[in-house]
DODO-475956 format. One record per residue (C-alpha): residue number from 0; residue in one letter; x, y, z. Coordinates in steps of 0.001 Angstrom, whole numbers, always signed. Layout:
<nodes>
@kevex: NUM	marfi: a	u: X	v: Y	w: Z
...
</nodes>
This chain:
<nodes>
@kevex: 0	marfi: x	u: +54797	v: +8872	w: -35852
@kevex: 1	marfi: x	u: +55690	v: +12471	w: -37406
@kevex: 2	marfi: x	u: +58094	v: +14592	w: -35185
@kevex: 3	marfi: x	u: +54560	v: +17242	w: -35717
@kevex: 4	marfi: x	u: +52004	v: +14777	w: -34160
@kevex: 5	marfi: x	u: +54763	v: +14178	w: -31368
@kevex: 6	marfi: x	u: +55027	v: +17776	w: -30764
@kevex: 7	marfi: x	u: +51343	v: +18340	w: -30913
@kevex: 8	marfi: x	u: +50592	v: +15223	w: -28233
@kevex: 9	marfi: x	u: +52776	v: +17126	w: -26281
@kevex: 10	marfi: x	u: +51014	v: +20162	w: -26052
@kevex: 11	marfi: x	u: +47991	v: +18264	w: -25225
@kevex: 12	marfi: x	u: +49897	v: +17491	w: -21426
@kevex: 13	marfi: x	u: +49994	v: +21023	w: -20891
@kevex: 14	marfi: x	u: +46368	v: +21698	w: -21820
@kevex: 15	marfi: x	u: +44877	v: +19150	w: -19496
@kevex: 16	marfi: x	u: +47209	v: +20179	w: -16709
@kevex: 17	marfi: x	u: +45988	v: +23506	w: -16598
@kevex: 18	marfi: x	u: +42427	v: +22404	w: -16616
@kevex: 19	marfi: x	u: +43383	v: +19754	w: -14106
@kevex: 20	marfi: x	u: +44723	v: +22569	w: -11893
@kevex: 21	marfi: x	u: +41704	v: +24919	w: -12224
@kevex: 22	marfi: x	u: +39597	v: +22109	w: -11600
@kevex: 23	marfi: x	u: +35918	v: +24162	w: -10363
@kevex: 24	marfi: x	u: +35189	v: +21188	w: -8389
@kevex: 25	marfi: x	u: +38078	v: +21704	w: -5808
@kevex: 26	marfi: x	u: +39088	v: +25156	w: -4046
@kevex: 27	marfi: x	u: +42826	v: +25108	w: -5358
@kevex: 28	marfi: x	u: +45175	v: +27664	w: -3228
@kevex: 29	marfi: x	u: +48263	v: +28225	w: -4619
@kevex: 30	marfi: x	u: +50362	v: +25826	w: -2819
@kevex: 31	marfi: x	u: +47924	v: +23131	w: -3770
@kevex: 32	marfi: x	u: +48021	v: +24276	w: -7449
@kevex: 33	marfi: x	u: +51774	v: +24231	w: -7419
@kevex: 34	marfi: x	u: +52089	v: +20537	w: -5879
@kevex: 35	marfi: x	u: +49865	v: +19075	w: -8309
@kevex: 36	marfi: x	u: +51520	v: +20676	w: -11362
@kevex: 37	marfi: x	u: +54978	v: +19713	w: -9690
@kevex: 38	marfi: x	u: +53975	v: +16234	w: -9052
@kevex: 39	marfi: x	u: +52320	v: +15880	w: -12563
@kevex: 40	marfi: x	u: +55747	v: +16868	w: -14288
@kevex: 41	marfi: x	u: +57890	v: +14672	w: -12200
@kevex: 42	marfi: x	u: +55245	v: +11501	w: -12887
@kevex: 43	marfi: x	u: +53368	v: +12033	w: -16027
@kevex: 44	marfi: x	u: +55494	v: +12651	w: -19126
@kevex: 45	marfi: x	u: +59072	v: +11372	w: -18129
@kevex: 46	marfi: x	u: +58875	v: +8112	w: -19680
@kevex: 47	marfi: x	u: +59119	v: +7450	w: -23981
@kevex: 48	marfi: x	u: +55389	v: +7929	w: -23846
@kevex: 49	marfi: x	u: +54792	v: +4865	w: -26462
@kevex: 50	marfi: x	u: +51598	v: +3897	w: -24973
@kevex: 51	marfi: x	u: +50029	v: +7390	w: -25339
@kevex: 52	marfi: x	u: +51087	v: +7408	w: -28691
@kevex: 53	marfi: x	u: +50132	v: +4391	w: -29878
@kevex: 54	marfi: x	u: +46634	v: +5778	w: -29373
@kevex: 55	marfi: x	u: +47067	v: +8337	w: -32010
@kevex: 56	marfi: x	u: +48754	v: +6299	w: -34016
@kevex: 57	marfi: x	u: +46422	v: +3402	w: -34059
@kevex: 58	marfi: x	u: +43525	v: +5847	w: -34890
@kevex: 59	marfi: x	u: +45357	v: +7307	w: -37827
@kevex: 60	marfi: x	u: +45894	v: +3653	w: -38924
@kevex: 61	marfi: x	u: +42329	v: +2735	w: -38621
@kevex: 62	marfi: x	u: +41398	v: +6102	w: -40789
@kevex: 63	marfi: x	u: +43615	v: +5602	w: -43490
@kevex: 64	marfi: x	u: +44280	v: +9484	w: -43970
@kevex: 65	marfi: x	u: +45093	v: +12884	w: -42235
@kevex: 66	marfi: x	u: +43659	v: +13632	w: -39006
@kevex: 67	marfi: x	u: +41580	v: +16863	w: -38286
@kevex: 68	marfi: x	u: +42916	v: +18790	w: -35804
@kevex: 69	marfi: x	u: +39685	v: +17695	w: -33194
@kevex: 70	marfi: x	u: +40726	v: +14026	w: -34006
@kevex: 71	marfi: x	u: +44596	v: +14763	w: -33004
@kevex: 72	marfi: x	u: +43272	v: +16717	w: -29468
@kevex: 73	marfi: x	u: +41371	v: +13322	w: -28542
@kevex: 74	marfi: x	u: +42784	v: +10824	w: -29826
@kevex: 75	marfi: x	u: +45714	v: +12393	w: -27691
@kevex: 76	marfi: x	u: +44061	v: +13355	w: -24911
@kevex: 77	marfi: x	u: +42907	v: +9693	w: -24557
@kevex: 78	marfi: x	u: +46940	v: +8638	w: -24689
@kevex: 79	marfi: x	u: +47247	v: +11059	w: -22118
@kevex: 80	marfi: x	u: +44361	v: +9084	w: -20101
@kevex: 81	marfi: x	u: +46609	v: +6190	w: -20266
@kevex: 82	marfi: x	u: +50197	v: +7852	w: -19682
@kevex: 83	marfi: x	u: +48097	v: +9197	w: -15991
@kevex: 84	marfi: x	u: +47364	v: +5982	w: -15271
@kevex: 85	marfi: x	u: +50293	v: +4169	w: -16076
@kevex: 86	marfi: x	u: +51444	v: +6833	w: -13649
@kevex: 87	marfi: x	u: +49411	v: +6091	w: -10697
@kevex: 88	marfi: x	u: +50724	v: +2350	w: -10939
@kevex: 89	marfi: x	u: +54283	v: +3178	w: -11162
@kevex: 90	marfi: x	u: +53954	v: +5938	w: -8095
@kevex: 91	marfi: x	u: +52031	v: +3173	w: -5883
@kevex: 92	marfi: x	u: +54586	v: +383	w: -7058
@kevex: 93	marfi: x	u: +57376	v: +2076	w: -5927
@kevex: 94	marfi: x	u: +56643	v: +2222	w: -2610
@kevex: 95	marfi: x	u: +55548	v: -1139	w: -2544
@kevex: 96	marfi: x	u: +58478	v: -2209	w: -3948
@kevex: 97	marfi: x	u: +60928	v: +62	w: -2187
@kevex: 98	marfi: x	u: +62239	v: +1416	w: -5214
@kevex: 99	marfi: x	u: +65083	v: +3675	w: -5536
@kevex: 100	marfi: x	u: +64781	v: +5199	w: -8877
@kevex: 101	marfi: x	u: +62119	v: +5267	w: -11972
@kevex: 102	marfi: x	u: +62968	v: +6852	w: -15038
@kevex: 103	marfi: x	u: +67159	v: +7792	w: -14361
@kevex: 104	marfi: x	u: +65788	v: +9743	w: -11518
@kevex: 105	marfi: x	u: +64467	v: +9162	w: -7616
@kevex: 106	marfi: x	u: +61379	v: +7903	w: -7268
@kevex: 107	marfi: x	u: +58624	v: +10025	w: -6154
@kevex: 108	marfi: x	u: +58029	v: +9076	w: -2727
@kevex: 109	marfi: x	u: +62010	v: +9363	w: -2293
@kevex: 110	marfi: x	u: +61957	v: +12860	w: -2523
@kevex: 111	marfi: x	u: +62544	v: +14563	w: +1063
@kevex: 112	marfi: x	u: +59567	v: +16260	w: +1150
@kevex: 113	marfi: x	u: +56889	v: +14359	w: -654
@kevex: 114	marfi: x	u: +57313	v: +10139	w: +1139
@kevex: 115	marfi: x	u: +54281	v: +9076	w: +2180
@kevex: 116	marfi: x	u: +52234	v: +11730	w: +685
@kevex: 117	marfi: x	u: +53003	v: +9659	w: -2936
@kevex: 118	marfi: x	u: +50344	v: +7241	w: -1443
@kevex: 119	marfi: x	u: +47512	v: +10010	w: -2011
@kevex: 120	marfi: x	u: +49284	v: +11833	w: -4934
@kevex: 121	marfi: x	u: +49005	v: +8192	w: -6915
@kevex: 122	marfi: x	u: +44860	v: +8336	w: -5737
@kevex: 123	marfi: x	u: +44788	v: +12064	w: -7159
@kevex: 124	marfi: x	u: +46289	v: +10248	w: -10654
@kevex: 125	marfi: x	u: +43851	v: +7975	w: -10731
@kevex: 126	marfi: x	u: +40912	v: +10276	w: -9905
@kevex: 127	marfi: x	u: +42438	v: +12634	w: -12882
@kevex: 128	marfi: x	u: +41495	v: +10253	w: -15438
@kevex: 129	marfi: x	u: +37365	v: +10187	w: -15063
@kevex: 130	marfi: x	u: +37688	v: +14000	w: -14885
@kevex: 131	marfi: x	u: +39315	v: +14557	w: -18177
@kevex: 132	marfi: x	u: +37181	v: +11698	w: -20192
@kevex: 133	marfi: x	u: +34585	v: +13447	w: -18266
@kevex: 134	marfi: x	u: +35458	v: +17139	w: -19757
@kevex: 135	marfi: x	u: +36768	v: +16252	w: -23288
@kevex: 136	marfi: x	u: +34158	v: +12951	w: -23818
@kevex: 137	marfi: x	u: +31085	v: +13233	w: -21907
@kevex: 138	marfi: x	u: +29150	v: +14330	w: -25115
@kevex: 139	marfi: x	u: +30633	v: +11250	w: -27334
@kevex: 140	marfi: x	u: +28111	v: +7967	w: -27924
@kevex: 141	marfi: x	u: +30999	v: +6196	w: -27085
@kevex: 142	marfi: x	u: +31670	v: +7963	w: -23520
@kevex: 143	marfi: x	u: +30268	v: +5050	w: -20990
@kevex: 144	marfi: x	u: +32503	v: +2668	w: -22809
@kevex: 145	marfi: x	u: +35679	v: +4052	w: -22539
@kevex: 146	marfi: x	u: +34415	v: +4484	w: -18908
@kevex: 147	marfi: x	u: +34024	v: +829	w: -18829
@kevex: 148	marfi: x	u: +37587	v: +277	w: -20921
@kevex: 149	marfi: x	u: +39576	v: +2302	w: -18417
@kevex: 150	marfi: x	u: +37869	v: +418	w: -15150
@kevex: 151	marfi: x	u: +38327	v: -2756	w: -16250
@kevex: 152	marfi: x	u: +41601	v: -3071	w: -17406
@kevex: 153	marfi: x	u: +42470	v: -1126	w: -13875
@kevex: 154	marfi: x	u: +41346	v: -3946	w: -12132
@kevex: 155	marfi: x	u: +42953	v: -6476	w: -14541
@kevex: 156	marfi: x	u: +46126	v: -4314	w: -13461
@kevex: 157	marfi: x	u: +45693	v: -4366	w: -10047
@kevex: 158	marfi: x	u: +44842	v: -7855	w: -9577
@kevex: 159	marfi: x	u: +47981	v: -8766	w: -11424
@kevex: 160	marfi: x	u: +49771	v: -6561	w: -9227
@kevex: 161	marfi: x	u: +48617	v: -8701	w: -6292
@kevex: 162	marfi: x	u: +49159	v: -11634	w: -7925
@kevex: 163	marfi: x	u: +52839	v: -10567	w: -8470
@kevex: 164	marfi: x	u: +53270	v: -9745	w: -4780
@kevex: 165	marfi: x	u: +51906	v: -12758	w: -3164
@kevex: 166	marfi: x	u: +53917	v: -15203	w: -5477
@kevex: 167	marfi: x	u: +57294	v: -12891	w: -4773
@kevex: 168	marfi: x	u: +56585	v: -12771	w: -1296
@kevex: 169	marfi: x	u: +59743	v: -12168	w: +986
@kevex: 170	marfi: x	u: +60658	v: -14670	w: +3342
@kevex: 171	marfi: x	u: +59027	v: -17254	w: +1740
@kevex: 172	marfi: x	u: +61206	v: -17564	w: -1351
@kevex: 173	marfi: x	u: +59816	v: -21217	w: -2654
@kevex: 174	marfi: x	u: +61156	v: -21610	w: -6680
@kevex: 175	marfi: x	u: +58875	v: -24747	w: -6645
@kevex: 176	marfi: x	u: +56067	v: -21984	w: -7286
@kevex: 177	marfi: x	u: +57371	v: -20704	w: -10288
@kevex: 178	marfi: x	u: +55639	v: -22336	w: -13787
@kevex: 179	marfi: x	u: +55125	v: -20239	w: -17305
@kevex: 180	marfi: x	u: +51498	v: -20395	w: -16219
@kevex: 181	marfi: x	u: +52113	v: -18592	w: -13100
@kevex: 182	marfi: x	u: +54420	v: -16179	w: -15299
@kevex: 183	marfi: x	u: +51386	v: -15559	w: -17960
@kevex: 184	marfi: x	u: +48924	v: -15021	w: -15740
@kevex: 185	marfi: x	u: +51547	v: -12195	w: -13882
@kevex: 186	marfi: x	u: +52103	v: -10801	w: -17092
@kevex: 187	marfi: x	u: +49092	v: -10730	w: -18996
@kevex: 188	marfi: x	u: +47231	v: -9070	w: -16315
@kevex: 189	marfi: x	u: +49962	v: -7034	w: -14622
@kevex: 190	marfi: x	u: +51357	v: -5434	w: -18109
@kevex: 191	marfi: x	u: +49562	v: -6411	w: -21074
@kevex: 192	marfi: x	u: +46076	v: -5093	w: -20954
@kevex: 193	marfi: x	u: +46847	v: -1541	w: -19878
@kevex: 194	marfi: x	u: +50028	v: -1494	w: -22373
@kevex: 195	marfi: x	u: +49084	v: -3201	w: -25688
@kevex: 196	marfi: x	u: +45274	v: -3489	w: -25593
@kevex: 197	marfi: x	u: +44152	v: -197	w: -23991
@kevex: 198	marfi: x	u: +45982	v: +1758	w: -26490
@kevex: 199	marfi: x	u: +44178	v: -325	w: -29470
@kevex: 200	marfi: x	u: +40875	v: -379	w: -27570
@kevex: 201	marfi: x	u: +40633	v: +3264	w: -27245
@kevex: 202	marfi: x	u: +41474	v: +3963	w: -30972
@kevex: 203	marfi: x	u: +38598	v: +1323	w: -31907
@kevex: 204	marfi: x	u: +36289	v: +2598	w: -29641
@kevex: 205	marfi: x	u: +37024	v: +6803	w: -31164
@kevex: 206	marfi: x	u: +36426	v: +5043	w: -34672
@kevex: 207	marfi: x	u: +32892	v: +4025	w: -33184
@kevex: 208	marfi: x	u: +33934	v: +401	w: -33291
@kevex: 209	marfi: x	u: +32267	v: -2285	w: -30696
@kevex: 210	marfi: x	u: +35224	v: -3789	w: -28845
@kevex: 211	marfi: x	u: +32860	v: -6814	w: -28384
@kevex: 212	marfi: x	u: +33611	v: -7335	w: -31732
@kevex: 213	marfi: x	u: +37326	v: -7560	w: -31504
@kevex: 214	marfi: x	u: +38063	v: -10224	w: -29026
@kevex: 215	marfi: x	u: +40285	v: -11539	w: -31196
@kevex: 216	marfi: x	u: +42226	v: -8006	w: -31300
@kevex: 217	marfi: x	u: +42659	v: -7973	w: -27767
@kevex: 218	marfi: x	u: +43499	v: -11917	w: -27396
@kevex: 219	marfi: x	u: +46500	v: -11114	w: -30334
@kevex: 220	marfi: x	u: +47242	v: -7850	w: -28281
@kevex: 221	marfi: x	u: +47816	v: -10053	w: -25019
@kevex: 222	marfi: x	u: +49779	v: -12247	w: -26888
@kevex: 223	marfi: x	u: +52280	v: -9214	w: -27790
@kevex: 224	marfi: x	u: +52118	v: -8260	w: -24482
@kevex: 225	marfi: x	u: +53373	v: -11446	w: -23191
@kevex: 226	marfi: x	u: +55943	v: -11219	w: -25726
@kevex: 227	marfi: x	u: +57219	v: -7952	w: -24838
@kevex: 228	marfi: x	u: +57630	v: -9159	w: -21198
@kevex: 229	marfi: x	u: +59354	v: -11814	w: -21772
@kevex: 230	marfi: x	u: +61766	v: -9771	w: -23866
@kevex: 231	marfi: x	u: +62004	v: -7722	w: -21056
@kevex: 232	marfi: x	u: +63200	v: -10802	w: -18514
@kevex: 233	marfi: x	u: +65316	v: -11689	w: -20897
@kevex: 234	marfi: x	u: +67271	v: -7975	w: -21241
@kevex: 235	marfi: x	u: +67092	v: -7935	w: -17598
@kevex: 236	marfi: x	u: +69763	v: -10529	w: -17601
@kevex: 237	marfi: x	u: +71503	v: -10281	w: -20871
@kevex: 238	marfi: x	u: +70634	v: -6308	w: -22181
@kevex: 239	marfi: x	u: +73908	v: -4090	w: -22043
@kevex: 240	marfi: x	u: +72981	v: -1465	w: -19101
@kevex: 241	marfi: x	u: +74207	v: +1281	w: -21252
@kevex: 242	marfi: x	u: +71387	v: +482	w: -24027
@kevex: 243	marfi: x	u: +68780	v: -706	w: -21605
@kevex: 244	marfi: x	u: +68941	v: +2158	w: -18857
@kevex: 245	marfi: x	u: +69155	v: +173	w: -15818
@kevex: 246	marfi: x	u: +70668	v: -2273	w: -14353
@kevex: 247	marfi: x	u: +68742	v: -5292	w: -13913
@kevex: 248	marfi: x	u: +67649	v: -7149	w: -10871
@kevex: 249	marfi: x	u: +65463	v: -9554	w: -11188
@kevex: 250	marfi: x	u: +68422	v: -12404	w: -10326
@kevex: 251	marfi: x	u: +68329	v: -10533	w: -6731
@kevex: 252	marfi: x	u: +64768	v: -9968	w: -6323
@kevex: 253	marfi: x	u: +63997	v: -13482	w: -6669
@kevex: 254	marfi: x	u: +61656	v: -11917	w: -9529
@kevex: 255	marfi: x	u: +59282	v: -14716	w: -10993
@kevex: 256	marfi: x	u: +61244	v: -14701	w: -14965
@kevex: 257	marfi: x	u: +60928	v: -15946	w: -17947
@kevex: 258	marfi: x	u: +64516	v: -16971	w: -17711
@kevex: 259	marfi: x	u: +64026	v: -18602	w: -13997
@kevex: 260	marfi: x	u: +61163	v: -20338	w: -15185
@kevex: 261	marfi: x	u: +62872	v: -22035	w: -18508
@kevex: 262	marfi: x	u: +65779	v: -22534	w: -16449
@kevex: 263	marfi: x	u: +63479	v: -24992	w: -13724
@kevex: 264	marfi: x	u: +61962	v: -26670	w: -16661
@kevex: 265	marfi: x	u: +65600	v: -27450	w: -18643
@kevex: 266	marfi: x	u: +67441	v: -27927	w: -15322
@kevex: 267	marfi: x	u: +68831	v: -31326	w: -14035
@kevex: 268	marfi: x	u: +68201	v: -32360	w: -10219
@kevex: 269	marfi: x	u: +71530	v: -31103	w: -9663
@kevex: 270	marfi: x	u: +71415	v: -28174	w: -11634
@kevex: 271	marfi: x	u: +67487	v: -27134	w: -9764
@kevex: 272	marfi: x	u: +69249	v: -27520	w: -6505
@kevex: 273	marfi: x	u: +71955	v: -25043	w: -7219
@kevex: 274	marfi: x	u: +69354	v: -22357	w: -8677
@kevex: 275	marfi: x	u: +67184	v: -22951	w: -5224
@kevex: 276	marfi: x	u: +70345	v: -22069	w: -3550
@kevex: 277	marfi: x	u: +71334	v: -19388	w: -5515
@kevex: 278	marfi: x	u: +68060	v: -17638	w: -7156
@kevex: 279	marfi: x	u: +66942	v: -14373	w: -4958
@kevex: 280	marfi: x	u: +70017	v: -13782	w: -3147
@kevex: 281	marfi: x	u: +71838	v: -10119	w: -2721
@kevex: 282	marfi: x	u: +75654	v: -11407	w: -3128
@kevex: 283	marfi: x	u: +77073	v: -10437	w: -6610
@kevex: 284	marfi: x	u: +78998	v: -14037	w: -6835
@kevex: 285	marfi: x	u: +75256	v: -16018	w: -6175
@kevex: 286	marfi: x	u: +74056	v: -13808	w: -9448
@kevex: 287	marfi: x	u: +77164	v: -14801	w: -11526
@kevex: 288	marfi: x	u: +76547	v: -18176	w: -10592
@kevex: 289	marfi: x	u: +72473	v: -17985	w: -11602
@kevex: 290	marfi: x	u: +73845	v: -15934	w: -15049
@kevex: 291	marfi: x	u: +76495	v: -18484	w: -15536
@kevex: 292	marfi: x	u: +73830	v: -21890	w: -15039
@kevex: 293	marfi: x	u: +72102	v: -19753	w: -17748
@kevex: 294	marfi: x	u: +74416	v: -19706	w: -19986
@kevex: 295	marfi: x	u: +75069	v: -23872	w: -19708
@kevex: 296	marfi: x	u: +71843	v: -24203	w: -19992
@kevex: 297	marfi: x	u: +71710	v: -21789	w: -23361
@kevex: 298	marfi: x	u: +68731	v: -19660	w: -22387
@kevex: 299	marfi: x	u: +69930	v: -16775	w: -24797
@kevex: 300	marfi: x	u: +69578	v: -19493	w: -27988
@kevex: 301	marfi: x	u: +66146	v: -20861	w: -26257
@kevex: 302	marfi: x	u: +64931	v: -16890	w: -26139
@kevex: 303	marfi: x	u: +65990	v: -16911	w: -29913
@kevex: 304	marfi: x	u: +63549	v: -19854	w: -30756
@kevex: 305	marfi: x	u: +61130	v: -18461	w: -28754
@kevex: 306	marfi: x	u: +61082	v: -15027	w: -30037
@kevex: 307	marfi: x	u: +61018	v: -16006	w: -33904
@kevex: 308	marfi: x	u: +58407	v: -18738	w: -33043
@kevex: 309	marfi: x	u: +56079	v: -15885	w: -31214
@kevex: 310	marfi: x	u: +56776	v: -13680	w: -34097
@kevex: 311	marfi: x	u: +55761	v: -16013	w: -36619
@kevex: 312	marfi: x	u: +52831	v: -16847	w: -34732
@kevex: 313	marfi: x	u: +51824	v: -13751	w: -34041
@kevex: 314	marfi: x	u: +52323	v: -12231	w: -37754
@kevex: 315	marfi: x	u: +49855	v: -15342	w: -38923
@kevex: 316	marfi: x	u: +47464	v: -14598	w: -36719
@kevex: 317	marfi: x	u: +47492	v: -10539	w: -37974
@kevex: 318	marfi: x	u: +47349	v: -11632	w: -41555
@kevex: 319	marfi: x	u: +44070	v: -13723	w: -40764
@kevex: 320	marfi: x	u: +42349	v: -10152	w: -39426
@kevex: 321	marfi: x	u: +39522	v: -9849	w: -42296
@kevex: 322	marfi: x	u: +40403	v: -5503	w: -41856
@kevex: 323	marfi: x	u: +43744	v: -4425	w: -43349
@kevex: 324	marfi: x	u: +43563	v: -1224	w: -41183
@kevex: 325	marfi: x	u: +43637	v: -3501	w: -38385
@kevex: 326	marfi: x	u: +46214	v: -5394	w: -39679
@kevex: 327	marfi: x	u: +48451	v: -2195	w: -40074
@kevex: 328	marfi: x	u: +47559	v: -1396	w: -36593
@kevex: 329	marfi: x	u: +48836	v: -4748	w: -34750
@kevex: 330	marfi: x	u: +51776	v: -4900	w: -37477
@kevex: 331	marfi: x	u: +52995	v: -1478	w: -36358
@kevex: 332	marfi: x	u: +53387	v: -2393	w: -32409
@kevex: 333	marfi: x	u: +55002	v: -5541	w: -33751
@kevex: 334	marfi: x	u: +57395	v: -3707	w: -35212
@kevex: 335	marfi: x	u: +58368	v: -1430	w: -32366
@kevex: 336	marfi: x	u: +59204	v: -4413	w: -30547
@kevex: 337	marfi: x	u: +60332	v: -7185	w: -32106
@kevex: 338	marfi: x	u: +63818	v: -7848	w: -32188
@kevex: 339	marfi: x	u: +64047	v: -4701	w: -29525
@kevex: 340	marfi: x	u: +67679	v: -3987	w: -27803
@kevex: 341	marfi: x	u: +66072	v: -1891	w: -25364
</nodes>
């Protein structure tokens, strides 16, 4: 990605913000103008952005040469779509979660005087997303299906959301529950389809491809996105906070892991009944203990096998695409990620 298409996806926030805030459908004052546009900037482009531009950079791929200056706008402007979703999860999740901080900075809902009213702001995110496809795509053949796109992997979102919830419940903290099926199904629909497929999907579908056709795109993109999960667990624990930009929890918030999960399936009797006793509790010295059973059990070489056996796998599948464009597009978010510090 050139520093000029990052610079030029950039301006594209500030474009649909202003038509987002002259809306003609709503009777904006100007304290309601100035809340959205303040709540937009503290939600919308704070993060590295890499879904959003995976969009543009996708469609380039598929293209195979310079993009006209239309094809930039909305093949942006449909990253944007996704960055204002991904939004409206995170808003919504950190209540639910009782978050602290997103991003190196409070969460929304933290601030004095916005709490609760982060419960409506995240439905105003969601409802922005209709209106710009709406404004910028309404014309395009392909306009009901990115309708379609966006709704459906919203749902697959939210259900894995709720799936996430109910199997983390607090106060019933039961380990027996955890399996890698549980922790695919949590992952694949929580994180994968709105991260790795949606970007591909919209690309495809701005080409004038039929997504029907690419089933096997999207199964290879869930793979990735499973991938990149558990590469996440696995930082969690073992990523240096410094690189990272947190400091992980998981170990505390009895989170259902990667790591937890291998750790149940290598564990002795013995060793199980010290993670049940250990796993999802606040004291520092019960997490050293859960890091410390990882390291006897060597999760960090078992993540090694199982990150160059994914990759592997996952670079065979690519090469058996009949389209070298979309080769070059799945290669190039396999590169951002594997062997990623951070």
């Amino acid at each position: 990605m050139s520093t000029d298409l990052k610079a030029k996806f950039l301006q594209v926030y500030d474009t649909l913000k202003s038509e987002l805030i002259n809306d003609p459908s709503f009777e904006f004052d100007d304290d309601s103008r100035q809340w959205i546009e303040k709540m937009l900037d503290y939600n919308v482009p704070g993060g590295k952005l890499n879904r959003g531009l995976s969009v543009v950079d996708s469609y380039q791929l598929l293209k195979g040469g310079e993009l006209t200056d239309d094809e930039v706008f909305l093949a942006s402007t449909l990253g944007w779509c996704i960055e204002w979703l991904q939004a409206y999860f995170l808003v919504l999740d950190d209540i639910m979660d009782e978050s602290h901080t997103r991003r190196g900075q409070p969460c929304w809902f933290r601030l004095p005087k916005v709490g609760m009213i982060a419960a409506n702001d995240g439905i105003l995110l969601r409802n922005h997303v209709p209106r710009i496809l709406k404004k910028h795509f309404r014309g395009k053949p392909y306009y009901v299906d990115l309708l379609d796109l966006f709704n459906e992997v919203e749902f697959q979102t939210a259900s894995g959301q709720m799936i996430d919830l109910i199997t983390t419940l607090v106060g019933e903290k039961d380990l027996s529950k955890y399996s890698l099926s549980i922790h695919r199904r949590i992952v694949q629909y929580k994180t994968a389809y709105y991260s790795f497929y949606l970007p591909v999907a919209c690309a495809l579908l701005m080409f004038g491809e039929d997504l029907d056709k690419h089933v096997e795109v999207k199964n290879v993109l869930v793979d990735m996105g499973t991938y990149f999960q558990v590469q996440d667990d696995y930082l969690d624990c073992f990523g240096a906070p410094e690189v990272i930009g947190k400091i992980g929890t998981d170990i505390e918030d009895f989170k259902c892991s990667w790591l937890v999960v291998k750790a149940l399936e290598l564990a002795n009797e013995e060793q199980k009944k010290f993670l049940h006793e250990n796993y999802g509790k606040k004291y520092p010295s019960s997490v050293a203990k859960v890091k410390e059973l990882y390291n006897t059990l060597n999760l960090q070489g078992v993540f090694e096998d199982y990150e160059n056996t994914s990759y592997n796998k996952l670079i065979t599948t690519i090469e058996g695409h009949p389209s070298k464009a979309v080769q070059a597009v799945l290669k190039s978010f396999l590169g951002k990620i594997y062997k990623r510090q951070k």
